[in-house]
C-alpha positions in Angstrom: 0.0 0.0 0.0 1.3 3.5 -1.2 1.9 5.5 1.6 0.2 9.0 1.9 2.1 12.0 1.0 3.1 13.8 4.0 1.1 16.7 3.5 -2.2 14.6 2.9 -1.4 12.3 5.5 -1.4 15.4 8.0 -4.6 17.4 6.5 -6.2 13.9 6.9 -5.1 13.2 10.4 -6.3 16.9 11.4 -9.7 16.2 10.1 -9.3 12.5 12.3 -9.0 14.5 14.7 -12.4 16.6 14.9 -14.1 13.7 13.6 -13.2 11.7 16.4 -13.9 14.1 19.0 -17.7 14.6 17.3 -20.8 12.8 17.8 -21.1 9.0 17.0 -24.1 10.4 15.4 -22.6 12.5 13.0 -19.4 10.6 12.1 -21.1 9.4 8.5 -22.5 13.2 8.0 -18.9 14.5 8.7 -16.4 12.4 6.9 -16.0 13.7 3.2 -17.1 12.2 0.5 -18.2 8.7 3.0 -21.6 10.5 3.8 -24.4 7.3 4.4 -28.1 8.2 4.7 -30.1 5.2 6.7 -32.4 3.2 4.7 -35.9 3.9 5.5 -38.7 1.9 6.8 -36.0 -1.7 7.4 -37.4 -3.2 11.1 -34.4 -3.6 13.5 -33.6 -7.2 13.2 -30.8 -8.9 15.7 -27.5 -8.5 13.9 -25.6 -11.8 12.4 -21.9 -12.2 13.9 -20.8 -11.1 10.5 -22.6 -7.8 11.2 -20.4 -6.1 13.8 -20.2 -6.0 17.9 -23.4 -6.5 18.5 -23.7 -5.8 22.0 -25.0 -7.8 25.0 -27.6 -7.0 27.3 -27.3 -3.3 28.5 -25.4 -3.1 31.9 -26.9 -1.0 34.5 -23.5 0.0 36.3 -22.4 0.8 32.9 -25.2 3.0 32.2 -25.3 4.6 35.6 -21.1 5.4 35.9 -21.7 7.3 32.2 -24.7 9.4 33.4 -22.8 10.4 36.4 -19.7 10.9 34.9 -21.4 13.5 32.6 -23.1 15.1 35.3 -20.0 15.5 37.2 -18.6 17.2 33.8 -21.8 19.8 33.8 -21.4 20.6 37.6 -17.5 22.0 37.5 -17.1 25.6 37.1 -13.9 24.6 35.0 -11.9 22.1 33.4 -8.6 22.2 31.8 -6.8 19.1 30.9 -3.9 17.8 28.0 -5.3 16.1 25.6 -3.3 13.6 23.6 -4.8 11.9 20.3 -3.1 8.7 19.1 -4.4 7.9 15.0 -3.8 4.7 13.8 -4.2 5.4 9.8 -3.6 2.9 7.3 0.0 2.1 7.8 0.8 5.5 9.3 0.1 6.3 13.7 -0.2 9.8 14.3 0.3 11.5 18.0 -1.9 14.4 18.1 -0.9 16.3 21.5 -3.5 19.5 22.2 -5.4 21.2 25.4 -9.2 21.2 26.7 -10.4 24.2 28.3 -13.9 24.4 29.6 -16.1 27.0 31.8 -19.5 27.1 33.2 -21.0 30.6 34.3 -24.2 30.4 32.0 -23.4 29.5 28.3 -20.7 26.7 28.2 -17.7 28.3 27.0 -14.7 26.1 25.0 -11.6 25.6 24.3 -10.2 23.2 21.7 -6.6 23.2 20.5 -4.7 20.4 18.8 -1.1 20.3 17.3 0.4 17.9 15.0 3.8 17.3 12.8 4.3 15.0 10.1 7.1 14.6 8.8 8.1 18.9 7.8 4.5 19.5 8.0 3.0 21.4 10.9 -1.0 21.4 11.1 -3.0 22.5 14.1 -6.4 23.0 15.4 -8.1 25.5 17.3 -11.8 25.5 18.5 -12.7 28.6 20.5 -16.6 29.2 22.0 -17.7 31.8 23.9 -21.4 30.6 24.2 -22.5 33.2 21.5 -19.9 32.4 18.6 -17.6 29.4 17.6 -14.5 30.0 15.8 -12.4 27.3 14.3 -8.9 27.8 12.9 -6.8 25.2 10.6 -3.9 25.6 9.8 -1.4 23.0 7.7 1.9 24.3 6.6 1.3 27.8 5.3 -1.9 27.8 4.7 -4.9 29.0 7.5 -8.3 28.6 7.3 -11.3 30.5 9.6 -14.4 29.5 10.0 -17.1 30.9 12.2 -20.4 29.3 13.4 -23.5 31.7 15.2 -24.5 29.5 18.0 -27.4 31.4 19.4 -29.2 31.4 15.9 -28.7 27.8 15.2 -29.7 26.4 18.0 -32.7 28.6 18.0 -33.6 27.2 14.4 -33.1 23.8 15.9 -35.7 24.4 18.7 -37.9 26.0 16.0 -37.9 22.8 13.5 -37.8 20.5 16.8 -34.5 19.0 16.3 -32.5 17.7 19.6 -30.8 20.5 21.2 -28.1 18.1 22.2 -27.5 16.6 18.9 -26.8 20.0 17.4 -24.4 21.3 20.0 -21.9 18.3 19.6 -22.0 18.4 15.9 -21.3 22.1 15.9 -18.3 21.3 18.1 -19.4 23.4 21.5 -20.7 20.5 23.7 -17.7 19.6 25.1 -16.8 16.5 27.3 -20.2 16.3 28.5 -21.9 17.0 24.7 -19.1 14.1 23.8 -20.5 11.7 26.4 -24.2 12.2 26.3 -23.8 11.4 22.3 -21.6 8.6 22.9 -24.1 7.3 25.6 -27.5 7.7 23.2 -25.2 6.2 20.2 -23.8 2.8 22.4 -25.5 0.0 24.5 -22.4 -0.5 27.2 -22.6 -4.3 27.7 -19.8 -4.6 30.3 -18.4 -3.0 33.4 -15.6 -3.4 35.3 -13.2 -1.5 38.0 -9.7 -2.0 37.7 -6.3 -0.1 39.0 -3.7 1.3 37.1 -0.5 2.7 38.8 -2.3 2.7 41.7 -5.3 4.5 40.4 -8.7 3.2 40.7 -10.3 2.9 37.3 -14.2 2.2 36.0 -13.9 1.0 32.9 -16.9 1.0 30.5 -17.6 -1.3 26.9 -19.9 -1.2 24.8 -21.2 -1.4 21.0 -23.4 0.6 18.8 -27.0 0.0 19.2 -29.5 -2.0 16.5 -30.7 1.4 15.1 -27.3 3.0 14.7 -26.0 0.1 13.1 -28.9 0.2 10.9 -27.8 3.3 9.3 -24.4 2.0 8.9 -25.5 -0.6 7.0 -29.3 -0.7 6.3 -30.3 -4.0 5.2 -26.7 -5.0 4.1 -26.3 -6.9 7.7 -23.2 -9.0 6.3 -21.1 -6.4 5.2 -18.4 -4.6 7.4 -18.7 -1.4 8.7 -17.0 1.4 6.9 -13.3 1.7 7.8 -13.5 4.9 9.9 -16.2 3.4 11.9 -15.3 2.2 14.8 -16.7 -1.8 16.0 -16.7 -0.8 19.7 -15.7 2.0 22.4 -13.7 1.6 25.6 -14.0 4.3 28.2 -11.7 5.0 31.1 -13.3 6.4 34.3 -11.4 7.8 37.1 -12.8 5.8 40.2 -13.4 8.9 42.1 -13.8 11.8 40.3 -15.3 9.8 37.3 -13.4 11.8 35.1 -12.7 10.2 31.5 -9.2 9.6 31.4 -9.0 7.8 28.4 -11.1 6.8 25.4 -10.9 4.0 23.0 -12.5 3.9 19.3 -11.8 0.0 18.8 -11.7 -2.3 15.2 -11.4 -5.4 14.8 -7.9 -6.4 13.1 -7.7 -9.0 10.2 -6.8 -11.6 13.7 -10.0 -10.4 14.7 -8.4 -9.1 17.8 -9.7 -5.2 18.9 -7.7 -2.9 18.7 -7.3 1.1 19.3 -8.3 3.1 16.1 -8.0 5.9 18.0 -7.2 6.4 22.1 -8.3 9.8 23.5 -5.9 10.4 26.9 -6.7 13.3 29.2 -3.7 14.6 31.7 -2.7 17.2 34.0 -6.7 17.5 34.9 -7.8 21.0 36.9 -11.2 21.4 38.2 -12.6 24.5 39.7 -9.6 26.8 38.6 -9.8 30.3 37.3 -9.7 30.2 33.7 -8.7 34.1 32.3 -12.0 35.0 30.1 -9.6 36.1 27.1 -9.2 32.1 26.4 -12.6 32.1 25.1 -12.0 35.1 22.8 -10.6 34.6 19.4 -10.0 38.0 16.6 -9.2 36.5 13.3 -6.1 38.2 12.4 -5.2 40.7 9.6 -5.4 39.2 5.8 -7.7 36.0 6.9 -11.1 36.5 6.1 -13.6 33.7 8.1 -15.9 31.8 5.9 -19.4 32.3 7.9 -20.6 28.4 7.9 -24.1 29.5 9.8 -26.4 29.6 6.3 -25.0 26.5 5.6 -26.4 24.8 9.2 -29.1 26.7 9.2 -29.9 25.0 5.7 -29.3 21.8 6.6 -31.3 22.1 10.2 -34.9 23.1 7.8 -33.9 20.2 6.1 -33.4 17.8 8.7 -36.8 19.4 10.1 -38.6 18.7 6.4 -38.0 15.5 6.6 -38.6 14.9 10.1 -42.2 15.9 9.2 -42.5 13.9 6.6 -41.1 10.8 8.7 -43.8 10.9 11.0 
């Protein structure tokens, strides 16, 4: 296999990197060109072994140490943590290193920032929300790229066409950790629960695959077939044993020994609660010469369309 060229492989393992961090919802709506629409009107039928992870019967703990973990998330007036991404890719593994910011206060405010080198190539990431706006920043090589998002008048034409308050936050990148979770949580039936220790720490640690509906729209009525490649078979979550904090996260596949292993593996570091967090972090000017692309007609499109055919659905 023909390696990619370095350039490519790092625009490609920036773009990993937001995908990853999105909704399970929304992977097949964000990947380019690998968008998959569900099938209409197939009944849920129990999944051959050929079909994916299945998973088992839902377990409670599991269930119960996710809620709490996210309302332990909603309930700090800050977080700040290192965030480091590992990408396995085709015959390339990408380490992503970046920061997480988050403050309460009324409107959840953000802070996203991701840094990555391959080979000469320098890309990076920043995600900046102040509750009103959200900014993104790429930049790879020479080249940057600004974006901005109207968060006040999306999610009030979400509320207007009836369309989940929750789902729109975490595709629009503001929902944070707890957006992350919540998703993860409507998206996955955990199946197994266990508490472990790692130097010294307590752990919980969480399993569990996608549900019969969202592998119906991976696959509709092709049960048989594997899921696409950046879809991941199941996810692995790391609780702290106190603090339930998610240390680390897991996207699993299945290699060709049919053994699971890390796609990509979320680790959170250096974690602060509760600190002051200066108020200029969730600022962001677009400098001099760079001229933001305004993405909000383009979601505000898409959210009457998504509420068009949610009336015609029912």
């Amino acid at each position: 296999m023909k390696s990619l060229p370095k350039s490519t492989a790092a625009v490609t393992a920036m773009a990993l990197v937001v995908l990853w961090l999105k909704s399970p919802e929304v992977w097949g709506q964000r990947a380019p060109g690998l968008e998959q629409k569900p099938t209409k009107n197939l009944p849920l039928k129990s999944p051959s072994p050929l079909m994916a992870d299945a998973p088992g019967p839902e377990s409670p703990e599991a269930k119960g140490a996710l809620d709490q973990a996210r309302q332990r998330l909603l309930s700090y007036q800050s977080i700040q943590a290192k965030l480091v991404e590992t990408v396995a890719l085709a015959n390339r593994r990408f380490i992503v290193n970046g920061s997480y910011l988050q403050a309460g206060g009324g409107d959840l405010r953000l802070r996203l920032e991701f840094q990555v080198k391959v080979g000469d190539t320098e890309g990076s990431i920043l995600e900046v929300c102040d509750g009103q706006v959200l900014w993104t920043r790429h930049k790879v090589g020479g080249d940057t790229r600004i974006s901005r998002r109207d968060v006040r008048q999306i999610l009030q034409a979400a509320a207007d066409n009836g369309l989940s308050d929750n789902l729109i936050t975490v595709e629009l990148g503001f929902g944070g950790l707890p957006g992350l979770l919540a998703s993860i949580g409507k998206s996955i039936q955990f199946d197994q629960y266990k508490e472990d220790t790692a130097d010294g720490r307590k752990l919980i640690v969480i399993e569990g695959g996608w549900k019969l509906e969202m592998l119906k729209f991976w696959q509709g009525d092709k049960f048989h077939e594997p899921l696409p490649d950046y879809v991941p078979a199941r996810i692995r979550l790391y609780l702290d044993g106190e603090s339930l904090f998610p240390r680390r996260i897991l996207y699993l596949r299945r290699n060709a020994d049919n053994q699971l292993r890390p796609k990509v593996s979320l680790d959170f570091s250096e974690i602060e609660t509760d600190t002051v967090i200066p108020p200029t972090k969730f600022k962001f000017v677009p400098p001099e010469g760079v001229f933001p692309e305004d993405l909000t007609p383009q979601f505000l499109d898409q959210i009457k369309q998504r509420g068009q055919q949610r009336g015609n659905d029912k």
